[in-house]
C-alpha atoms as one frame of an Amber mdcrd trajectory, in Angstrom:
protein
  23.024  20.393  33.732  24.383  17.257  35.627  22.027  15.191  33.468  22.811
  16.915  30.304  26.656  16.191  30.476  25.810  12.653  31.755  24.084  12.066
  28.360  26.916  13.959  26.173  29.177  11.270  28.137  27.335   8.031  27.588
  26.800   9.277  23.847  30.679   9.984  23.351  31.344   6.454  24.685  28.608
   4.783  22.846  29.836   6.300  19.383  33.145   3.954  19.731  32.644   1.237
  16.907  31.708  -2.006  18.431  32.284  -4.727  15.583  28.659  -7.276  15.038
  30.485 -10.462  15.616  30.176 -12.299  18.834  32.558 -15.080  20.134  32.223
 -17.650  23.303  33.724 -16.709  26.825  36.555 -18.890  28.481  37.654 -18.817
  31.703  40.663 -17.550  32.096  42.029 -20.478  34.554  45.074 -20.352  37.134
  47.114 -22.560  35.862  50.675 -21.992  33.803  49.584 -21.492  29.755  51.503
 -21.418  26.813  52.220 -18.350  24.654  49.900 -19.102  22.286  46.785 -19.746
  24.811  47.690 -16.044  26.199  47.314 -14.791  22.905  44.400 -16.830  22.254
  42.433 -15.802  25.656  44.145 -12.007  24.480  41.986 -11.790  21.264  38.672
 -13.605  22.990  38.940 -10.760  25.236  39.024  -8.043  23.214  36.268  -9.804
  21.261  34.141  -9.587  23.889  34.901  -6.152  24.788  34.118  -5.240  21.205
  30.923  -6.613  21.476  30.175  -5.385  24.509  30.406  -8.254  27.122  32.470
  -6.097  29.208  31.888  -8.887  32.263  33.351 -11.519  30.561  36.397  -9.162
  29.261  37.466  -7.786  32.118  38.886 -10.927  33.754  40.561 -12.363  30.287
  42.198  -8.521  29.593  43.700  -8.115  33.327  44.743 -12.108  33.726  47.034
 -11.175  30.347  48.041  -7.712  31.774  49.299  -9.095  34.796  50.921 -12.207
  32.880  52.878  -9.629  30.225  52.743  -6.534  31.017  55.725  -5.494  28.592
  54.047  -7.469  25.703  53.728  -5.296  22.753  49.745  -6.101  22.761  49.714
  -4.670  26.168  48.684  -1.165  25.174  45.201  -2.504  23.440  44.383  -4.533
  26.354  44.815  -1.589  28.641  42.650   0.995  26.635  39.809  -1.947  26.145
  39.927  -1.737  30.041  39.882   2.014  30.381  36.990   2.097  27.717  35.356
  -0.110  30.175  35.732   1.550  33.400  35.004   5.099  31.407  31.362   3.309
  30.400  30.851   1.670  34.041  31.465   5.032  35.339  34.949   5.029  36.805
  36.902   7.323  35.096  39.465   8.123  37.739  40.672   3.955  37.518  40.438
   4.391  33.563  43.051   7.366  33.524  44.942   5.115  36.008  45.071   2.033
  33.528  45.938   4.355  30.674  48.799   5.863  32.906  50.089   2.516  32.167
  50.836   3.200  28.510  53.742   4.696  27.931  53.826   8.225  25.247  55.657
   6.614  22.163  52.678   4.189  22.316  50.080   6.219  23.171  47.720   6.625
  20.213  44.747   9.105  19.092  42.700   6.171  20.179  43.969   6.175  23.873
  43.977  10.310  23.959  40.293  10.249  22.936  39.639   8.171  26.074  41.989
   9.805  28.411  40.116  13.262  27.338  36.899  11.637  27.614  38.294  10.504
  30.983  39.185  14.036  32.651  36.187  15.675  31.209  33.745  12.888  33.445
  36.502  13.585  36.147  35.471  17.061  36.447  38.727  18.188  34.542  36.995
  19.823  31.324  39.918  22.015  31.006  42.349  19.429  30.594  40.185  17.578
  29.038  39.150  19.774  26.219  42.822  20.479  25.599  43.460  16.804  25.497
  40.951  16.445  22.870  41.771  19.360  20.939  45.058  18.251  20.629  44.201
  15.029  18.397  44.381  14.880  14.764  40.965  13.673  13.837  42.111  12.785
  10.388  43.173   9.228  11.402  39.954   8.474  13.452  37.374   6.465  11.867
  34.258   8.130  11.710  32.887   6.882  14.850  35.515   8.224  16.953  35.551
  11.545  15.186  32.057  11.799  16.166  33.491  10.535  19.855  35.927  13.079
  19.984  33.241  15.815  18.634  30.814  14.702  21.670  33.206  15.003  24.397
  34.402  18.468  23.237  30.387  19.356  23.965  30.760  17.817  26.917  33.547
  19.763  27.916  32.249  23.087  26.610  29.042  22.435  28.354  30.579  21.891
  31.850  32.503  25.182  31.175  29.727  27.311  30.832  30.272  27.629  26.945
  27.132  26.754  25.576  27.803  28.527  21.886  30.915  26.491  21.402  29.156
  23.246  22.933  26.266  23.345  20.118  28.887  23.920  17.493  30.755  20.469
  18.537  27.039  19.156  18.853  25.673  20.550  15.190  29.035  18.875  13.762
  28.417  15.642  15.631  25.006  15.398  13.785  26.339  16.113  10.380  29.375
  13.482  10.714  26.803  10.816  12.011  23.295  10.516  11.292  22.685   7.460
  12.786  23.009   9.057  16.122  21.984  12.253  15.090  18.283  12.224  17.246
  20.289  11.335  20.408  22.891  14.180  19.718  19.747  16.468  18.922  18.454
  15.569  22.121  21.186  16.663  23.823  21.471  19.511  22.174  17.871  20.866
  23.145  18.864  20.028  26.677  21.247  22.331  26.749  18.964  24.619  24.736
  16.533  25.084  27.698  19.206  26.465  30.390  19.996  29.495  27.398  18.622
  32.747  28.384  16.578  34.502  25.459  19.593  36.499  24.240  21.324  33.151
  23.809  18.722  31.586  22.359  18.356  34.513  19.502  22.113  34.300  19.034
  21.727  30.498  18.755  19.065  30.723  16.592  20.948  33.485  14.418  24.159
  31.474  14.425  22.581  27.604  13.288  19.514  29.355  11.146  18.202  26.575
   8.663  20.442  23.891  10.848  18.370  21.594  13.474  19.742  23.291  16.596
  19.012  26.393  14.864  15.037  26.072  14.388  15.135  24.037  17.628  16.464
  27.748  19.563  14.030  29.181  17.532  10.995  27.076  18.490  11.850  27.711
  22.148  11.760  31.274  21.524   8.491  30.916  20.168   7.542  28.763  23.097
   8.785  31.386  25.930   7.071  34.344  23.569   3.569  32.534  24.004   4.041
  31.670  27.680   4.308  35.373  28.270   1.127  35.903  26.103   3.301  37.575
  22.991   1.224  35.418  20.174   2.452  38.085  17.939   5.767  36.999  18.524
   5.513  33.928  19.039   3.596  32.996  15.442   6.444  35.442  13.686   9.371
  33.229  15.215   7.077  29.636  14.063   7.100  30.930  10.763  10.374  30.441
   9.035  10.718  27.830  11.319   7.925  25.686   9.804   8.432  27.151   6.250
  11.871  25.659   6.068  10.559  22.127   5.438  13.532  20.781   8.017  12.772
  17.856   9.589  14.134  17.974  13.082  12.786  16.271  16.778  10.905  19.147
  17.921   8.838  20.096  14.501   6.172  18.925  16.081   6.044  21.021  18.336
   6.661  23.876  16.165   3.292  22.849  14.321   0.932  21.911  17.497   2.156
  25.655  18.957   1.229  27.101  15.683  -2.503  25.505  15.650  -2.779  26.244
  19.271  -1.883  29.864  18.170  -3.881  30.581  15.514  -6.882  28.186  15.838
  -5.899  26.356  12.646  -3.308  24.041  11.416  -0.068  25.071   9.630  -0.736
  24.858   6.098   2.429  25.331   3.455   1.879  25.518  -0.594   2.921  22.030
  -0.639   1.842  19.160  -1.654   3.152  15.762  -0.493   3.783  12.777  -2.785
   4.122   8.951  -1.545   6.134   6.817  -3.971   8.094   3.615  -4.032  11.719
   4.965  -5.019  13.534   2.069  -3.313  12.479  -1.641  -3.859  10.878  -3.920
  -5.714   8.190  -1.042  -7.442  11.315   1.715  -7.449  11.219   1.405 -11.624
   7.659   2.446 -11.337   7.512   5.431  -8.634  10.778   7.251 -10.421   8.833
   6.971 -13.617   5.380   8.732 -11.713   8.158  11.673  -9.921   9.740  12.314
 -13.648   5.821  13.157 -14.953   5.616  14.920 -11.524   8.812  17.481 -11.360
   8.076  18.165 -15.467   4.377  19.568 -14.250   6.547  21.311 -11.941   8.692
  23.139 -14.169   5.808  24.181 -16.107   5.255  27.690 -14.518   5.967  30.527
 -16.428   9.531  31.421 -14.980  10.434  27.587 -15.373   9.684  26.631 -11.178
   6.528  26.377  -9.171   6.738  28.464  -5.973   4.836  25.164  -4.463   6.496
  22.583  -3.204   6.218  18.799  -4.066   7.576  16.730  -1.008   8.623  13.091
  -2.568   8.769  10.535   0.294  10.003   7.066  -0.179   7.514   4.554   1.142
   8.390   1.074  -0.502   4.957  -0.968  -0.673   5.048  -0.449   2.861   1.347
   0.077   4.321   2.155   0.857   7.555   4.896   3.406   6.020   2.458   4.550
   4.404  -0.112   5.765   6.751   2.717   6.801   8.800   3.845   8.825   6.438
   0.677  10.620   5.574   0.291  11.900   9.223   4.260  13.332   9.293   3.532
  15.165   6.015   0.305  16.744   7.673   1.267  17.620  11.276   5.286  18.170
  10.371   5.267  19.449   7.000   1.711  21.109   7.028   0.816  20.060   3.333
  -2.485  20.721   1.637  -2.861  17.740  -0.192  -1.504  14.152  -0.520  -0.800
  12.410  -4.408  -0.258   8.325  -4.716   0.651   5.986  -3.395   0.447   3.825
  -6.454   0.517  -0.145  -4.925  -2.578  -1.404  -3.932  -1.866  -2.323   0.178
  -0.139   1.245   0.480  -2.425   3.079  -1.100  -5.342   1.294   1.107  -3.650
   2.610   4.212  -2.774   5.654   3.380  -5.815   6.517   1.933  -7.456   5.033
   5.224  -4.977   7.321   7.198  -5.694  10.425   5.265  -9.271  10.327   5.771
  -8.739  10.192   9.389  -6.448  13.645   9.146  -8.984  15.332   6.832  -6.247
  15.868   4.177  -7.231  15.514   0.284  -5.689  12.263  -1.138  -5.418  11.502
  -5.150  -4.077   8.278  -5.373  -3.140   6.518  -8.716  -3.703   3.363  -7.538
  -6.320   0.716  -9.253  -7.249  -0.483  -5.692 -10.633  -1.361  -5.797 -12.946
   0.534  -3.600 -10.672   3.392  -2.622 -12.857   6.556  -3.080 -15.464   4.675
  -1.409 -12.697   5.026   1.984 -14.151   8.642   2.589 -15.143  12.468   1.012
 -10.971  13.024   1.309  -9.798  10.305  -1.322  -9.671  10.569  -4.956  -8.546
   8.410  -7.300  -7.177   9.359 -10.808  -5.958   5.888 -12.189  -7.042   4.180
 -15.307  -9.432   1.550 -13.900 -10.791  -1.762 -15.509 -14.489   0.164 -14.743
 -12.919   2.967 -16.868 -11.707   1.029 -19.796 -14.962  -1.400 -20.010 -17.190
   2.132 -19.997 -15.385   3.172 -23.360 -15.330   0.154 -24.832 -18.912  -0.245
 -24.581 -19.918   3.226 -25.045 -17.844   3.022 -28.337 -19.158  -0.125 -29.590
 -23.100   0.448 -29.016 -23.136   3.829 -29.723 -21.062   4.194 -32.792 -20.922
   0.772 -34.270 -23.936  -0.420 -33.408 -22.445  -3.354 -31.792 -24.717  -4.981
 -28.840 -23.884  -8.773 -28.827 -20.418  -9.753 -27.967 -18.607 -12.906 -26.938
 -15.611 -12.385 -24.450 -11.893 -14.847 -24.648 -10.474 -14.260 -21.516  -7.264
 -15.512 -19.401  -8.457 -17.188 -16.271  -7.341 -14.838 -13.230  -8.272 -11.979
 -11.745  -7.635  -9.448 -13.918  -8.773 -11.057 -17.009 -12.219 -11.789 -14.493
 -12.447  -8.554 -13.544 -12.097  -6.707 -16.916 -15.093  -9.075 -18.174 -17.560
  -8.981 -15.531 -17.078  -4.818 -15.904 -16.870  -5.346 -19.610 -20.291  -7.404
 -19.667 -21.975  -4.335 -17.103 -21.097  -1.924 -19.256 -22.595  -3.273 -22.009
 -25.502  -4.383 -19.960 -26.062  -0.844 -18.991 -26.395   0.301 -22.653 -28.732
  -2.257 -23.889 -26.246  -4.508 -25.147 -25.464  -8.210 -23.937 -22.579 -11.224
 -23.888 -23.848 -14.322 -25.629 -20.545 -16.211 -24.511 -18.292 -16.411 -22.498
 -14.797 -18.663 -22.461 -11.737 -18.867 -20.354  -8.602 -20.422 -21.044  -5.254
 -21.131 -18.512  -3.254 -17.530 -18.581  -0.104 -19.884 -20.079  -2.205 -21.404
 -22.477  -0.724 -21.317 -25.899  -3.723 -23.354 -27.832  -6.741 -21.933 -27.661
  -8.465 -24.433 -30.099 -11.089 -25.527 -27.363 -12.074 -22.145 -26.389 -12.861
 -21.057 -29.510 -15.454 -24.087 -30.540 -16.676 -23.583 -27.540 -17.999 -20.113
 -28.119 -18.892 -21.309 -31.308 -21.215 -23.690 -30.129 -19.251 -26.551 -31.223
 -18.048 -29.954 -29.433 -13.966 -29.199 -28.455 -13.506 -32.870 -28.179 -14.841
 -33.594 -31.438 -12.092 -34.394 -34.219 -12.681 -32.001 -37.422 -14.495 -33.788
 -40.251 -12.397 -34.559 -43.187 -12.716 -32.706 -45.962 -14.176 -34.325 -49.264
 -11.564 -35.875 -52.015 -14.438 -34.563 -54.322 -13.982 -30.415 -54.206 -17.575
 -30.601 -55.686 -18.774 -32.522 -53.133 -18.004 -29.473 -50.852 -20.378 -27.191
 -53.061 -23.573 -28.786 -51.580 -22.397 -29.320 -47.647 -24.776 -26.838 -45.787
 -23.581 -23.213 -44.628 -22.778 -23.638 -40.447 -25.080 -21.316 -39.018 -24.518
 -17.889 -38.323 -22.561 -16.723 -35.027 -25.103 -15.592 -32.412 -23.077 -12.485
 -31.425 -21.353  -9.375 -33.630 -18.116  -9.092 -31.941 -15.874 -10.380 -29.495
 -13.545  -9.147 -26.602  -9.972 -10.250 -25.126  -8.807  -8.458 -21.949  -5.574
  -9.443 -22.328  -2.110  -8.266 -23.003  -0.497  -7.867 -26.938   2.026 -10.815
 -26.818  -1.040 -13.138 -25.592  -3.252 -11.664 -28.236  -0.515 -11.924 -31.010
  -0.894 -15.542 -30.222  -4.921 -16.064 -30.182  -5.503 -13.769 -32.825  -4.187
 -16.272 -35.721  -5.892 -19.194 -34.289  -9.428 -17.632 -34.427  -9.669 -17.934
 -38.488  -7.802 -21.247 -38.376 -10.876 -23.123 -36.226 -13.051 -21.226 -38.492
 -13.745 -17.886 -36.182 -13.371 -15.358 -38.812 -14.688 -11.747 -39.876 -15.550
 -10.265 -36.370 -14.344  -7.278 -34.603 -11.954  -7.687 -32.052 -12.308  -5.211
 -29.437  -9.191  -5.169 -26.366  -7.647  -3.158 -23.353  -5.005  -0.943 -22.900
  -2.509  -3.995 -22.546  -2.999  -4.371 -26.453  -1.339  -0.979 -27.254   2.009
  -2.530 -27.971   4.019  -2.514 -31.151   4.622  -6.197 -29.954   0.524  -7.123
 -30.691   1.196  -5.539 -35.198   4.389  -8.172 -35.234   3.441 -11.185 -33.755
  -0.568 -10.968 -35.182  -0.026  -8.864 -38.487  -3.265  -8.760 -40.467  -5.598
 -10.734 -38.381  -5.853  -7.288 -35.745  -6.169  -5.228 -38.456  -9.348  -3.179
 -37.464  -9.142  -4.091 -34.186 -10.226  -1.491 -31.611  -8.982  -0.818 -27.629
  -8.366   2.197 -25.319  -5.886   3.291 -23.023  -5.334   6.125 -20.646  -2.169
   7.865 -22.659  -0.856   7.397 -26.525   2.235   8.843 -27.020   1.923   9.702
 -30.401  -1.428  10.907 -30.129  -2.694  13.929 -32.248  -3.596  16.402 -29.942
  -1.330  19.248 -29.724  -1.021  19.215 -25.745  -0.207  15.380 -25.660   2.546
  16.113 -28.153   3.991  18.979 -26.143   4.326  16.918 -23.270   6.164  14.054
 -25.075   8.528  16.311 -26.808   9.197  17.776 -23.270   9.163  14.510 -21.896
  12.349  13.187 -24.468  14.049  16.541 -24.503  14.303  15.913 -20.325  14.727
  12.077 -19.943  16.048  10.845 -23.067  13.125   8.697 -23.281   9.390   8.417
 -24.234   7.179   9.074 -21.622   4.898   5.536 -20.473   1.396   6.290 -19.210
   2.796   6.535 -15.570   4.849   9.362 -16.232   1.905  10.656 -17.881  -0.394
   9.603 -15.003   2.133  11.298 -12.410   2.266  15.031 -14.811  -1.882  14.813
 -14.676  -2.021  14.427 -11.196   0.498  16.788 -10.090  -0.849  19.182 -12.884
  -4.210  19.075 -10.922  -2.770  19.713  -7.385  -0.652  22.530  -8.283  -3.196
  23.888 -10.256  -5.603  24.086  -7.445  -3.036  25.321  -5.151  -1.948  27.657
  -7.692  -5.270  29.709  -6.587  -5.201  32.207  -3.978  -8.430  31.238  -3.063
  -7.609  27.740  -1.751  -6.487  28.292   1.660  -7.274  25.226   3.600  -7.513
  21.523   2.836 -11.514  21.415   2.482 -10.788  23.756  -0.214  -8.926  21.434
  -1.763 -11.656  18.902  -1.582 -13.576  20.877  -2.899 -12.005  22.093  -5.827
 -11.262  18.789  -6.867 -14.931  17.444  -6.324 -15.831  20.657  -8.969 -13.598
  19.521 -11.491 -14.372  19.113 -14.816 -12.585  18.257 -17.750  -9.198  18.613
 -16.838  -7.371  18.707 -19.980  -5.042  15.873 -18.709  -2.614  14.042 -21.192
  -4.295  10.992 -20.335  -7.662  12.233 -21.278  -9.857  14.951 -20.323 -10.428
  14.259 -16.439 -13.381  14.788 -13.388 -14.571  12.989 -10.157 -17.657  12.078
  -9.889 -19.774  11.777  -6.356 -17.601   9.289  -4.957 -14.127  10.752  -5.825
 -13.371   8.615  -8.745 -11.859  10.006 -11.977 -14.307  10.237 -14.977 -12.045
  10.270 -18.214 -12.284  10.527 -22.080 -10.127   7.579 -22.457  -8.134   7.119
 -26.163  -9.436   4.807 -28.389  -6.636   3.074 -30.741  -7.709   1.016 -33.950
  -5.089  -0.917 -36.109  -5.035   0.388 -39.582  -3.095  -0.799 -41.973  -0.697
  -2.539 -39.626  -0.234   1.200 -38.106  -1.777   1.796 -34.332  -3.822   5.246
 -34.888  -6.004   7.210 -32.778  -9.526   7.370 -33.816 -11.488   9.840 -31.251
């Protein structure tokens, strides 16, 4: 008990403000000073008591007492010094410093220490009434919490545990900064309850930290005795709440060691960045999310979706993923969506054997382990329906590839040129140009065979002349492909005629589908051809439903990551929507048997690996219109 009020007393203390500033000690010197140095070395010292150099205070604070001890700063000097003492652990010399002040000057301040005083004197009685008796309304928060603290501390050394936890559970609420440490406290005080106490405590704070804390101890005693009956009935609301508090942990580790398996809820737990630089891009992924949500049939899904902020923090991020599985028992995992977070947690959730669909495009992450998923729309995915498209249905097998030099543009070829590879096809040529490049006069005689340095040939005064000049020979490939984005193609597009690349079929990626690539490039895309993972005006009744729904919520169109975030959370609580799934390998499972998920962005499995397998959209400009054409 002695330890337990020595901590409510060194937390009531410690929730005084201290202000952040610091300031250089003086001595305070024996020799005659003027007004204004007394005032001076005044406000140094209660500077440095504020920020907690109470050894160079002291001297600077009692040097001016004993210079003016009428002065009408005298009061605040005198309650920095009884502060002091109070923390150093003299409380009999601070009540004899705040004797000092006299009662028209005595503040709410000065009776929060002189309460906190008598209560570390022994003299809870006199100190609870003392703070009882201030108006907490002028307080600043910190104080209120203070005052809150040493009431506890009071009630506590009176035997009154019931009215101690009150003070204690308000103390949390007013300041969640200290909140753990008050907690703490609290399930101090906790153990010394009988179980009658503990039920009544339990019963009194139910769905309140202190509350599931009396509960888990409950639990805890129950098993001890060898009641696992009781025991697992008292875990269960506990953990089914979804509060976080200190001792959850030990609500779940009880449970497992209980029941020989871990605490599972109907939930599923969702890593997003909702603050920072990506926060645009995570709240557009939890809009797709909560719509799946409200799609069962009374308007709610009885499972849970757990959104937890995690930045592009990796470490967060695996951090995370092992609170949401030991403290909030979820089945599953969904996201993150930034490549180093999503490495790490999906690194993290292997190791906790929990099922992890990320909708990241980090390369390589199903590869991490049987546990991680990925439903994303990949470079891999885009170059397999471009290819598949142009072999098998236009016949197409020799293409030339434009690309921006860096990595993406890189990447998309070299998966481009394999996926044509695979089919039979092949990529004659191959150009690059600088990803701010404007003219792209030199990469287009380039891939057609031509010198780029050499100056065009005039053409003949005589238009007759121009009737024998032999016909340049014929391109070596039938098509040609630009993985790049629509306001880079709206600018390449009208130079490929002008050097005298004309009449072949421009094939693209997902970055095309833009209303931006029809303005800037007109009629030299029309006919072009590209995919992506989600067109909002798209034909297909379901896809429609969902961007009616999507406007009617959010005022908005839906983008392909809301879209991306209602697919993947329409997978997970569809899975967990069966009875049958009652254990994370089931999940797993279920999502390794997948097959043709009738996603908005395209019909969706996993293959072997874990990586999603999708019927992608393929968009063709026709007659300056974007249009769907599978």
């Amino acid at each position: 008990m002695r330890r337990l009020l020595n901590l409510l007393l060194l937390l009531a203390i410690l929730a005084l403000p201290l202000p952040a500033r610091a300031a250089q000690a003086v001595a305070p010197g024996g020799q005659e000073t003027s007004v204004g140095e007394e005032r001076a070395a005044l406000e140094q010292g209660l500077e440095l008591y504020r920020t907690g150099q109470f050894d160079a205070a002291t001297p600077l604070l009692e040097e001016f007492l004993s210079r003016n001890p009428a002065d009408p700063d005298a009061p605040r000097a005198t309650l920095a010094l009884a502060q002091m003492l109070l923390q150093a652990g003299n409380p009999q010399q601070a009540l004899l410093y705040l004797q000092r002040i006299a009662e028209p000057q005595r503040t709410p301040e000065l009776q929060l220490v002189r309460g906190q005083a008598l209560v570390a004197t022994g003299d809870a009685e006199s100190g609870r009434r003392e703070l009882l008796a201030i108006d907490p309304k002028p307080l600043s928060a910190k104080d209120r919490t203070a005052r809150l603290l040493g009431l506890a501390h009071a009630d506590a050394a009176l035997g009154r545990a019931l009215e101690a936890l009150t003070f204690l559970d308000q103390a949390a609420t007013l300041d969640p900064d200290q909140s753990a440490a008050v907690l703490t406290a609290g399930h101090q005080l906790l153990q010394g309850l009988n179980e009658p106490s503990l039920e009544e405590v339990a019963f009194m704070f139910r769905g309140t930290p202190l509350g599931l804390d009396a509960a888990v101890q409950l639990a805890q005693r129950a098993a001890q005795r060898g009641d696992t009956a009781a025991a697992r009935r008292l875990l269960a609301p506990v953990l089914a709440a979804g509060v976080d508090f200190p001792y959850r942990r030990e609500a779940t580790n009880l449970y497992a060691r209980l029941t020989g398996k871990p605490w599972l809820q109907r939930a599923i737990g969702v890593l997003l960045p909702l603050s920072g630089k990506y926060a645009t891009f995570g709240q557009l992924v939890r809009r797709g999310m909560e719509l799946a949500q409200e799609q069962g049939a009374d308007g709610s899904s009885p499972i849970q979706l757990l959104f937890r902020d995690i930045g592009a923090d990796p470490q967060r991020s695996a951090e995370t993923v092992s609170s949401l599985v030991h403290e909030d028992g979820v089945m599953a995992i969904a996201g993150p969506i930034t490549s180093a977070a999503a490495a790490a947690a999906a690194q993290r959730a292997q190791q906790e054997g929990v099922p992890l669909l990320s909708l990241s495009q980090r390369e390589g992450l199903p590869a991490l382990g049987d546990m991680v998923f990925r439903d994303s729309l990949t470079p891999r995915l885009q170059a397999e329906a471009l290819a598949r498209y142009a072999v098998e249905e236009r016949g197409l097998t020799k293409f030339a590839i434009l690309l921006p030099d860096n990595r993406p543009g890189r990447e998309m070829a070299d998966q481009f040129t394999a996926a044509l590879t695979r089919r039979g096809g092949q990529v004659l040529a191959r150009e690059a140009y600088p990803p701010e490049a404007t003219d792209f006069r030199r990469q287009i005689r380039l891939l057609m065979g031509k010198d780029p340095d050499a100056r065009d040939e005039e053409l003949s005064k005589d238009p007759l002349e121009d009737l024998f000049l032999p016909e340049p020979p014929p391109l070596p490939f039938q098509a040609l492909f630009i993985p790049d984005y629509a306001d880079k193609v709206g600018l390449i597009a009208p130079q490929l005629p002008y050097y005298g690349l004309e009449g072949l079929p421009l094939f693209g990626i997902n970055g095309w589908d833009s209303p931006e690539l029809v303005h800037a490039a007109g009629p030299y895309v029309e006919g072009a051809v590209f995919v992506d993972g989600f067109f909002v005006h798209s034909l297909y009744p379901f896809v429609r439903d969902f961007a009616d729904r999507y406007f009617a919520r959010y005022g908005e169109e839906p983008t392909i990551l809301g879209a991306q975030g209602y697919d993947v959370a329409g997978i997970l609580l569809g899975i967990l929507d069966d009875p049958a799934v009652a254990s994370r390998d089931d999940v797993r499972l279920a999502l390794q048997q997948l097959r043709n998920y009738p996603g908005v962005t395209g019909a969706t499995s996993f293959d072997q690996e874990g990586e999603a397998e999708k019927v992608l959209f393929l968009l063709q400009v026709q007659n300056g219109n974007i249009v769907q054409i599978n």
